[in-house]
C-alpha positions as CSV (number, residue, x, y, z in Angstrom):
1,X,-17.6,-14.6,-23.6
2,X,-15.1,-11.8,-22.6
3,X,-14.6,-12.0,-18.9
4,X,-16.0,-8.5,-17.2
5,X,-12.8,-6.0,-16.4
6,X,-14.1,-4.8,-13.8
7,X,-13.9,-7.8,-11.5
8,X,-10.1,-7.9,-12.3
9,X,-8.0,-7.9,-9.5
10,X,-4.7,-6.2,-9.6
11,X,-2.0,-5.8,-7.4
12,X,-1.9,-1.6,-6.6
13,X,1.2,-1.5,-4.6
14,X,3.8,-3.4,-3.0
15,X,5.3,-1.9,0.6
16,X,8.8,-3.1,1.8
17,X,9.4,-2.3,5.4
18,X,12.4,-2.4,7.7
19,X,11.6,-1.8,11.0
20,X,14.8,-1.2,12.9
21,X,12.9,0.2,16.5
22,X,16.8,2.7,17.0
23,X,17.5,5.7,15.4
24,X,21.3,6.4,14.0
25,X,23.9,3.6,11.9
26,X,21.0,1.1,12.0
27,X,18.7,3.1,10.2
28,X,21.2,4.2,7.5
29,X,22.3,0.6,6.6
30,X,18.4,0.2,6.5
31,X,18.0,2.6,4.1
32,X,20.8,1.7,1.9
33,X,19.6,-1.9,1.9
34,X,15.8,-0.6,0.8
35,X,17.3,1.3,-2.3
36,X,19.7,-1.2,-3.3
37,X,16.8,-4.1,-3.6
38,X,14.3,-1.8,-5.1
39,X,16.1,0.9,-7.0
40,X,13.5,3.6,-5.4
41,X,14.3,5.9,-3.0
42,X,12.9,5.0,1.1
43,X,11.1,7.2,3.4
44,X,12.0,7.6,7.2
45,X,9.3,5.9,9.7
46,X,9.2,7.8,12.7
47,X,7.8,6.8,16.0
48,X,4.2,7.9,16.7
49,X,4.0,7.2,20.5
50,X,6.6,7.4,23.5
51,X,7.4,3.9,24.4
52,X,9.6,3.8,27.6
53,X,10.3,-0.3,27.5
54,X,11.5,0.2,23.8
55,X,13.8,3.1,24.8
56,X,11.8,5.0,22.1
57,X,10.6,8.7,22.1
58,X,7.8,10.3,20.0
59,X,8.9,11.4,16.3
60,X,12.3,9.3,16.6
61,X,13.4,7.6,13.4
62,X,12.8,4.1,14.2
63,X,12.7,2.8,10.2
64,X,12.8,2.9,6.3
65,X,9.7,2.1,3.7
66,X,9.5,1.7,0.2
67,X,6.7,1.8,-2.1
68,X,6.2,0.2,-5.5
69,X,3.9,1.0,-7.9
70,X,4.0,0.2,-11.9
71,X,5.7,-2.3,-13.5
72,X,8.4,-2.5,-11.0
73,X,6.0,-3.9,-8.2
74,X,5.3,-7.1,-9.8
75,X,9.2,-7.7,-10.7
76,X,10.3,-7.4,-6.5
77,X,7.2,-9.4,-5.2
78,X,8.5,-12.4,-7.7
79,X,11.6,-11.6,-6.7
80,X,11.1,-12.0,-3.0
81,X,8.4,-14.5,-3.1
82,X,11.4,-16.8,-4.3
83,X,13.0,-15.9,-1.2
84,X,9.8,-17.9,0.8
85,X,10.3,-20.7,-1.9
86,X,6.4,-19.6,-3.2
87,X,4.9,-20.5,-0.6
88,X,2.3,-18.3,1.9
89,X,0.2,-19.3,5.1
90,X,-3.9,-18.8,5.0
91,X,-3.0,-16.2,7.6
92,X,-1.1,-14.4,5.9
93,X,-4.4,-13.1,4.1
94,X,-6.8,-10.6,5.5
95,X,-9.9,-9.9,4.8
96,X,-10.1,-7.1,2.7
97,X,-8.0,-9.2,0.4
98,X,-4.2,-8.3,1.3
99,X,-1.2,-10.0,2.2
100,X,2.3,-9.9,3.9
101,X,5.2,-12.3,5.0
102,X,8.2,-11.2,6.0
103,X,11.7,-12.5,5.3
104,X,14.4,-12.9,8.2
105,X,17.1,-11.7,6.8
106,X,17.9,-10.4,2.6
107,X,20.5,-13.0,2.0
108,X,17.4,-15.7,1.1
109,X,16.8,-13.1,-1.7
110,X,18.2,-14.6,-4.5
111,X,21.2,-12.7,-6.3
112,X,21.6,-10.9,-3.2
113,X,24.9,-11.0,-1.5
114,X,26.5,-10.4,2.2
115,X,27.6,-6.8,2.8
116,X,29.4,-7.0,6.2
117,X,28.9,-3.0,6.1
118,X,25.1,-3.5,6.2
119,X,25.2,-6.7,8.1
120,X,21.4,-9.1,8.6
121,X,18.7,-7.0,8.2
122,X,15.4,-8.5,7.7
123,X,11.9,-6.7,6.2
124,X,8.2,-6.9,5.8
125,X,6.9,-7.0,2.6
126,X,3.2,-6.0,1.8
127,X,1.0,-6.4,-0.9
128,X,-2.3,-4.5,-1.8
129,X,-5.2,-5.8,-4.2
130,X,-8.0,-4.5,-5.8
131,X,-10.0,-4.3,-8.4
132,X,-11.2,-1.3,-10.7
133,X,-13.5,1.1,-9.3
134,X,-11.5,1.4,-5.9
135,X,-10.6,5.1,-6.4
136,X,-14.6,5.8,-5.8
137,X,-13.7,4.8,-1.9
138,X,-10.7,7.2,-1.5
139,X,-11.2,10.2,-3.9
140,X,-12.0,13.4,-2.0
141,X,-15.2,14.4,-3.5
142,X,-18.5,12.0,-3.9
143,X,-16.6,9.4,-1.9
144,X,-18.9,6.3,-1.7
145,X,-18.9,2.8,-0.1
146,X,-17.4,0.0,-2.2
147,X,-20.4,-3.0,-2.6
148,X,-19.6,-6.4,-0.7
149,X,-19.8,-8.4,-3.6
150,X,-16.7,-5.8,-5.4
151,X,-14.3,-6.1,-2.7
152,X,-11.7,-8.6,-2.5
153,X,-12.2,-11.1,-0.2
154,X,-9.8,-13.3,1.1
155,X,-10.8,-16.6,-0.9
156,X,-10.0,-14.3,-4.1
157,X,-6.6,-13.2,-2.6
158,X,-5.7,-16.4,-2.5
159,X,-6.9,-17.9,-5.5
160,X,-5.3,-14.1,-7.4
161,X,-1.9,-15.3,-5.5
162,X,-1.8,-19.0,-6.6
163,X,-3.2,-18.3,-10.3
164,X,-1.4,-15.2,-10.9
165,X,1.7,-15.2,-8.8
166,X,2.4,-19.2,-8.5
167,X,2.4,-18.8,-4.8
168,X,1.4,-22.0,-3.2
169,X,-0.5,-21.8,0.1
170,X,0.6,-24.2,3.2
């Protein structure tokens, strides 16, 4: 029997995220580091909130984002998964059946090399699933609430990583 395609889960997007917290060099060697390992072009994060301790101001560039969509997605989150050896913690899952890790610095990338230009630099990397049907949620018109038993939960984010993505969880 032919397994339902509506229960499915696929990976929608895949976020990287530097977070440098300074406006100025930092944030250009941020952003040249972001297109270099995804091939797309970043965005600017800016600050929402003044934050005195930080030394930040509101609307202050404090960071660079990338997000992945198509067939490029799943190519980086292989790609960077090697550079946490495959492996994930439990808490690294929410609820709503997404994950992140982060990686200290891109040399554990593999095939990546030291620039001294762009110096350590480390990044976030998030990872959003779903399954079919989602857009009823976030469309503008007729938006409804998504059942219980069609969200992702976090025991099927896990078993979708390990299955699908040969993560293994520690």
């Amino acid at each position: 029997m032919a397994e339902n395609p509506m229960i499915k889960i696929k990976i929608v997007k895949v976020i990287l995220n530097i977070g440098v917290g300074e406006s100025g060099d930092a944030i250009e060697k941020a952003y040249v580091l972001a297109e270099r390992l995804t091939g797309h072009k970043p965005v600017r994060t800016t600050s929402t909130k003044k934050a005195r301790t930080f030394k930040m101001s509101k609307g202050k560039n404090i960071g660079v984002k990338v997000t992945l969509r198509g067939d490029d997605k799943v190519k980086f989150l292989k790609k960077v998964l090697a550079a946490v050896n495959n492996q994930l913690k439990r808490s690294s899952f929410d609820n709503e059946g997404n994950f992140g890790f982060g990686i200290s610095e891109y040399l554990e990338i593999p095939g990546e090399k030291y620039d001294p230009k762009l110096g350590v630099i480390g990044m976030n990397i998030n990872v959003l699933l779903e399954r079919s049907g989602f857009r009823v949620k976030r469309r503008k018109l007729m938006k409804r609430r998504i059942p219980r038993n069609h969200r992702v939960s976090k025991e099927d984010a896990i078993t979708f990583a390990e299955k699908e993505l040969g993560v293994e969880i520690v």
